[in-house]
C-alpha positions as CSV (number, residue, x, y, z in Angstrom):
1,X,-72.2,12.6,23.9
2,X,-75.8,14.3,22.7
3,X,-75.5,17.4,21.5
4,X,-72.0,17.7,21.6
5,X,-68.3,16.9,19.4
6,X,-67.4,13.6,20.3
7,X,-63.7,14.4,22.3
8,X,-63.0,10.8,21.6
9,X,-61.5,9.1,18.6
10,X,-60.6,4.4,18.5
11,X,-57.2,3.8,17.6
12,X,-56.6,-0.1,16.9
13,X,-59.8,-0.7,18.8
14,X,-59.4,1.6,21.6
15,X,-60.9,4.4,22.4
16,X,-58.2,7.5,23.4
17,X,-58.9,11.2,23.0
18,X,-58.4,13.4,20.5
19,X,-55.6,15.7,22.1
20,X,-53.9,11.7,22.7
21,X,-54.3,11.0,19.3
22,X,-53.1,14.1,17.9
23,X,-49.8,14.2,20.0
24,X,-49.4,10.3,19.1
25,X,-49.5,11.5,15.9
26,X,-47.4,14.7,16.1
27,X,-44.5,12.2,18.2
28,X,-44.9,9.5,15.1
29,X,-43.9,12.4,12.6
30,X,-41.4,13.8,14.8
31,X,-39.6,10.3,14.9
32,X,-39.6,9.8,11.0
33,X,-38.4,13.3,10.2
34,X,-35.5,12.4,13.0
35,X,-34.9,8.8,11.5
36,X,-35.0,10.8,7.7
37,X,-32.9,13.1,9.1
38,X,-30.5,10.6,10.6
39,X,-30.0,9.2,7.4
40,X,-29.5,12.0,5.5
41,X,-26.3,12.7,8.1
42,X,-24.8,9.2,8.0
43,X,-24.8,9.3,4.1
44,X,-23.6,12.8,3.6
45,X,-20.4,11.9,6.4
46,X,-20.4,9.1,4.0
47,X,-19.8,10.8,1.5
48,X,-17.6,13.4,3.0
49,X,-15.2,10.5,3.4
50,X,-15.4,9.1,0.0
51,X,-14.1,12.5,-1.4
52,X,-11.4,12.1,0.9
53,X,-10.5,9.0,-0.6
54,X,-11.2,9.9,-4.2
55,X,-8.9,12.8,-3.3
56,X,-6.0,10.1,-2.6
57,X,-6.7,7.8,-5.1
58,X,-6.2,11.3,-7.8
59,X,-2.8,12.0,-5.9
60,X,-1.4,8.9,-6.4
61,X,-2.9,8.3,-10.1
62,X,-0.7,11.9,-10.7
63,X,2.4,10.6,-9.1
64,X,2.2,6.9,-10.7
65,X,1.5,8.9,-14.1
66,X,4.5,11.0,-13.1
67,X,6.8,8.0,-12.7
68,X,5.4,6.3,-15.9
69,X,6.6,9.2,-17.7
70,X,10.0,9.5,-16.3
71,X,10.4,5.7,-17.4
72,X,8.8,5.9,-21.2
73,X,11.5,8.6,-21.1
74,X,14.2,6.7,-19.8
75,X,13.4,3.8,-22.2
76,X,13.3,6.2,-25.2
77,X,17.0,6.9,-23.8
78,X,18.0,3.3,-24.2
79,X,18.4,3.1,-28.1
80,X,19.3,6.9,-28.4
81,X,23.4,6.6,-29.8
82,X,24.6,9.6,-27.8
83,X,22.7,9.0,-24.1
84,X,24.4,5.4,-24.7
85,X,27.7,7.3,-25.5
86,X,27.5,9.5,-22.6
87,X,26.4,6.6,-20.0
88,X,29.1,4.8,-21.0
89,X,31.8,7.7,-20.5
90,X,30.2,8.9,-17.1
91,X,29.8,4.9,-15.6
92,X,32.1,2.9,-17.3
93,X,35.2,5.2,-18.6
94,X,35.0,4.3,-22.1
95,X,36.7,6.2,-24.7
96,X,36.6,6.2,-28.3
97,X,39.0,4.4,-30.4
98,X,41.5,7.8,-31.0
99,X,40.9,9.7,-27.7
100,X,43.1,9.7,-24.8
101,X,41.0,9.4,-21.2
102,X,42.7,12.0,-19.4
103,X,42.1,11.8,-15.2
104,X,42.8,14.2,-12.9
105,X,43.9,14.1,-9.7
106,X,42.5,16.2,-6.5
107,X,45.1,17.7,-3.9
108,X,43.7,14.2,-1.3
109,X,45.3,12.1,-3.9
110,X,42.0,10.7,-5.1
111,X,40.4,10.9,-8.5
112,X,37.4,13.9,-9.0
C-alpha cells in the first residue's frame, strides 16, 4: 500500500492481517494462562489431599505413641515387688506364707 499503514503483517511465511494476528495472539495467551492455571489447580488438590494424609499419619503417630507408653509402663510394672505381689493375689490366689486366703461365697453359690 502507498501512502498508507500496511494492515498486513507474515507469520511463518504467510501473510495474515493484523486484527488475525492480534487475536492469534490474544487466543495463544489465553491458552497458557488456562494451561498455568490448570496446573496451579491440579497441584493445589494435590496438595489438599496430602494434608489429609499427613493429618492421618499424625493421628496414628499419637495413638502408636499412646500405646508405647502404656507398654514402657507396663514393663516398668514387671520388676516392681508389689505390682508382682498384687498380680499374683488378683490372678493366681497366692498368699503369703502367714495369711489365711479367706473366699467368700455369693447367695448363687459361686465365688465373687
Amino acid at each position: 500500500m502507498v501512502g498508507g499503514r500496511n494492515r498486513e503483517v507474515r507469520i511463518l511465511g504467510r501473510r495474515v492481517s493484523r486484527r488475525a494476528a492480534s487475536t492469534a495472539l490474544l487466543v495463544s495467551i489465553g491458552v497458557v494462562i488456562c494451561l498455568l492455571a490448570a496446573v496451579f489447580i491440579l497441584r493445589g488438590l494435590e496438595v489438599s489431599r496430602l494434608r489429609g494424609d499427613l493429618d492421618e499419619i499424625r493421628l496414628a503417630e499419637t495413638q502408636v505413641l499412646a500405646e508405647r507408653q502404656d507398654l514402657e509402663d507396663r514393663l516398668a510394672q514387671k520388676d516392681d515387688p508389689e505390682a508382682i505381689e498384687d498380680e499374683a493375689r488378683r490372678r493366681l490366689g497366692l498368699v503369703l506364707p502367714g495369711e489365711e486366703k479367706v473366699v467368700f461365697e455369693g447367695e448363687d453359690g459361686g465365688e465373687e
